[in-house]
Each structure stands twice: as structure tokens, then as C-alpha cells.
N, C-alpha and C positions, 0 to 999 in steps of 0.2 A: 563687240565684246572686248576689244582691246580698249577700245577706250572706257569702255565701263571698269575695267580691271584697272586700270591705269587712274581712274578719279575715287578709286574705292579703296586704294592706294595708300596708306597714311604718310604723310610727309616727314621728311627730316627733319628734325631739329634744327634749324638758321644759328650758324654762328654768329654771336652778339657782334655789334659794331666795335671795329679794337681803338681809335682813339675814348669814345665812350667808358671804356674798359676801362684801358689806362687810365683815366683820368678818376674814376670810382674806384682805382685799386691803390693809387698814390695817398687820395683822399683819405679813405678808411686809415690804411698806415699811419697815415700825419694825424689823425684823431688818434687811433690805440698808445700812439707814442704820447703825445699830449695826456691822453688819460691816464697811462700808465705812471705818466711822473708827476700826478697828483695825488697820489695814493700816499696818505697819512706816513710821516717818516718819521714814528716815536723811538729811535734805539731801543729801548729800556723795555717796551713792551714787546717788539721783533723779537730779540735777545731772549725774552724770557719764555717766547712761545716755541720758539727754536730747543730751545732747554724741554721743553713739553713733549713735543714732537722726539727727541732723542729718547725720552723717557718712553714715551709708546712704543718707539718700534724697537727699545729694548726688551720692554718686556713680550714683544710678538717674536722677537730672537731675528728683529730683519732690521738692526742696525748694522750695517753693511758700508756705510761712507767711511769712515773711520779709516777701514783696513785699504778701503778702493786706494784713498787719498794718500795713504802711506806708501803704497804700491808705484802709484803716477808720480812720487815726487824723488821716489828712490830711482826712477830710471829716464834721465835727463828727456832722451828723445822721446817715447811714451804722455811724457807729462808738455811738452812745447807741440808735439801732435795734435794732440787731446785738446791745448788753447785755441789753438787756429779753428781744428774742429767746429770745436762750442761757438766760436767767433765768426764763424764764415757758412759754416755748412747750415745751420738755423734760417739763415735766407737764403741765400742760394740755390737749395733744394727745391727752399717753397715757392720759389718763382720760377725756377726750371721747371716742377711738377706742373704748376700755373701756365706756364707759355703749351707747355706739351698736349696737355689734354687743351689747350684753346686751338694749337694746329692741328692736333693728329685725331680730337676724340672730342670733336663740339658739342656731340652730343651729350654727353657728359659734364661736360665745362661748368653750366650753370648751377648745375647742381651741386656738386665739389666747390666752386668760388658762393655759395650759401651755406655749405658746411663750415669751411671755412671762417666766416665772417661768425656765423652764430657761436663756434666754439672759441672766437678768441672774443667774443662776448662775456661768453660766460666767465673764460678766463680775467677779465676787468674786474670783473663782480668780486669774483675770489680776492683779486689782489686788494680792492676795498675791504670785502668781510672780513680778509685774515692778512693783514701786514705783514711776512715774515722773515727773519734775516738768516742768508742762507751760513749752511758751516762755512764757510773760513771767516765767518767773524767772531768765529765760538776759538776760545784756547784751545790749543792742539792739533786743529785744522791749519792745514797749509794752502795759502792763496797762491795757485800757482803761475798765474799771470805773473806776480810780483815777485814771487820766489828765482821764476828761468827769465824775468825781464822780456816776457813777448806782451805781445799785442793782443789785446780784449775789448768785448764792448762791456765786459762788467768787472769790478776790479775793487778789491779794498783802498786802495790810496787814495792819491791825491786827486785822482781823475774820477772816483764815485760819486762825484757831484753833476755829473753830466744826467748821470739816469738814477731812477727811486731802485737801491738796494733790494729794500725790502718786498718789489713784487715777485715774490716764490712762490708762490700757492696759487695757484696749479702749476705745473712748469708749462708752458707756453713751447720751449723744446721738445718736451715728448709729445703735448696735445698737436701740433703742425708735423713731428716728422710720423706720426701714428697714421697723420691727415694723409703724406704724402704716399707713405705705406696702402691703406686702404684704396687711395686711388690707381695707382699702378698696379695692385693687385689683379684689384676689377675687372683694368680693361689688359693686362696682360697679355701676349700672345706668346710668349717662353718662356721655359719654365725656371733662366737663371734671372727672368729681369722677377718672378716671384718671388724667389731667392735672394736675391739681392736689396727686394723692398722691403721682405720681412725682417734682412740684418740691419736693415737703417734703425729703424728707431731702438731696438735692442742695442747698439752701438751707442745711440744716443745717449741712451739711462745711464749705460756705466760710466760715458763720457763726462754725464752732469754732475755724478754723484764722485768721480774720481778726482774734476776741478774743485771740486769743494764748494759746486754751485748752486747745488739742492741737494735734498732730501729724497730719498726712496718713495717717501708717503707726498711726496710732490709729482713726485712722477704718476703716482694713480692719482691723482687729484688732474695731474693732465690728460688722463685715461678717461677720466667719469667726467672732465670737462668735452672733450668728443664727442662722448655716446650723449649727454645730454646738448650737444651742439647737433647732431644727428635727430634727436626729438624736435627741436625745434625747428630746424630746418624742413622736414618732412613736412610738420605743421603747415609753416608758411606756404609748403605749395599745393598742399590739401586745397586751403583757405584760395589761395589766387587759381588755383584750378576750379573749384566751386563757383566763383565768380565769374567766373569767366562762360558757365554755363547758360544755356537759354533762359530768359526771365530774369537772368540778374542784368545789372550794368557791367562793366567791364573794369576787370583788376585796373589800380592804379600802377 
């Protein structure tokens, strides 16, 4: 009995092999990065959709950067916070959240490192279909990297020739810290680490929208980049679960 109970048993999900890992999670990076700064960099047409975007979400009454940005730039420490933030916490997190659920939650792992990949997919796609240039290249916008003289990986100066400006659409900030949110949620076991995943990416938005690094309507654009990174993903393991069944051959 015990052994019939014990082989009737369904098994664990096998943590993936970690040099394997690593070397698929460097990879993908160095393509997104690569892709990311191939993405058409017309000023003129950025600028002007930028201009488009302010006018919609005037008239929805949720142009909201404006006042963020004036806020972050009137209160030194707030606005030099808020840089490092934008600059450090965007990865960090998401490789913390990544190592975490790879030690603590395998079971999980796979599926979360396929959300991930499909939503910063779709995110690429975006930055192709809509080139956009975020506010502080607009008058009146304050760049506040350049403004308090800190440290950024995106900046109006001299140094925004390292990476493509104009990929804002989706923000890639909100759609990874929603990611890292959703996952910690999940597997949760207290109720302040829920609390505390639900304030990340809500800290985030304001953070992007106060540097003057995106748009509000980038922010859902990183929302709706997720949920359909979430579609596809399920997809893919419908599809390699179906295959994997009797009478097919076996997923590649």
C-alpha cells in the first residue's frame, strides 16, 4: 500500500540546472539590450507622439507627470532617491525575485522566468511599433539625473547615446516590478512580505513618472504588456504539455 501510494504520488517539479540558467538568463539580457537599441531613433517623430500622449491623458484628466516632476525636483533628497531607485532597483529586484523563487519556490521558477521572457517580449514589440520620447525631453520637464548630478542608466546628456531614448512604450519598469509583485504575492507566506510587494511597483509608477522617465499611459502599457506576456506564456506550456502527452513525440 505504501508503495502504491508513494508511486501514485505525483512528483516535484526538478529545479532547472543553475549554470544552464545562468547562461539563458545573461543570453536573453544581451539580446533585449541589443534589441532594445535598435529601435528606430527619429527625435521628431518621438517628440511628437510624446506631444499626443500628453494630449490624451489631458483630456482623460490623468496628466499627472507634470505635477509628480515638479514635486521630485523641488525636494533635493526625494528627487536623488527617486534616481538611484529608477537606476538600481529595476534590476536588482528582478534578479533577487529570480534567484528567490529559483532557491526557495522551484516549483514556481519556470513558470515566472517564462512570464517574464514573454512580457519583456512583448515589450520589444512596443518599443518597435511606438518609438517614444519620454518627458524630460519635452520643455518644462525636468531631467533629474542631470538636474541633482547623480547616476542613471538613462539621462538626457551626453551619455544618451549609450542606450535608445526613445524605448518607453511599454515601461519595462512597471511591466518587471508588477512581474516581481505577482510573484511574491503567489507564493507569499506573511502578510507584510504582500504588503510590501504590492508597494513595489506602486512606488515604481510614481518613481518613473516623477524622474520624468515615462508617462502614466506607459505605465498601463507595461500593465497590458504582462497580462498579455501571461497569455502567452500559459500558451507555451499548454502547447509543450500537449506534446508531451502519449502519441505525440516529445516537446523540444
Amino acid at each position: 500500500m505504501a508503495g502504491g501510494a508513494a508511486g501514485g504520488r505525483r512528483a516535484a517539479p526538478s529545479r532547472p540546472r543553475l549554470w544552464p540558467e545562468i547562461l539563458l538568463l545573461v543570453l536573453c539580457y544581451l539580446a533585449y539590450q541589443a534589441v532594445r537599441n535598435l529601435v528606430p531613433a527619429e527625435h521628431a517623430m518621438a517628440a511628437h507622439r510624446a506631444y499626443e500622449i500628453l494630449e490624451l491623458e489631458s483630456s482623460l484628466h490623468l496628466d499627472v507627470e507634470y505635477d509628480l516632476n515638479r514635486m521630485f525636483t523641488a525636494h533635493t533628497a526625494l528627487a536623488v532617491t527617486a534616481n538611484y531607485f529608477y537606476a538600481v532597483m529595476h534590476f536588482a529586484m528582478t534578479i533577487g525575485v529570480m534567484v528567490w523563487l529559483y532557491l526557495r519556490r522551484p516549483a514556481r521558477y519556470a513558470g515566472y522566468r517564462t512570464l517574464l521572457f514573454t512580457t519583456t517580449l512583448l515589450g520589444l514589440a512596443g518599443f518597435w511599433a511606438y518609438p517614444l520620447a519620454p518627458p524630460r525631453m519635452l520643455p518644462g520637464f525636468t531631467d533629474t539625473v542631470i538636474a541633482f548630478g547623480t547616476w542613471g542608466i538613462y539621462d538626457s546628456g551626453a551619455g544618451a547615446s549609450v542606450t535608445n531614448q526613445y524605448a518607453a512604450m511599454p515601461s519595462m519598469h512597471t511591466a518587471w516590478s508588477l512581474w516581481c509583485a505577482a510573484a511574491l504575492i503567489a507564493a507569499a507566506r506573511r502578510w507584510w512580505t504582500v504588503v510590501l510587494a504590492a508597494l513595489y511597483p506602486a512606488v515604481t509608477i510614481v518613481v518613473i513618472m516623477g524622474t520624468a522617465n515615462h508617462f502614466l499611459l506607459d505605465a498601463a502599457g507595461g500593465g497590458l504588456a504582462l497580462a498579455g506576456g501571461l497569455a502567452l506564456s500559459r500558451g507555451a506550456f499548454r502547447v509543450a504539455a500537449h506534446a508531451r502527452q502519449p502519441g505525440h513525440p516529445p516537446a523540444p
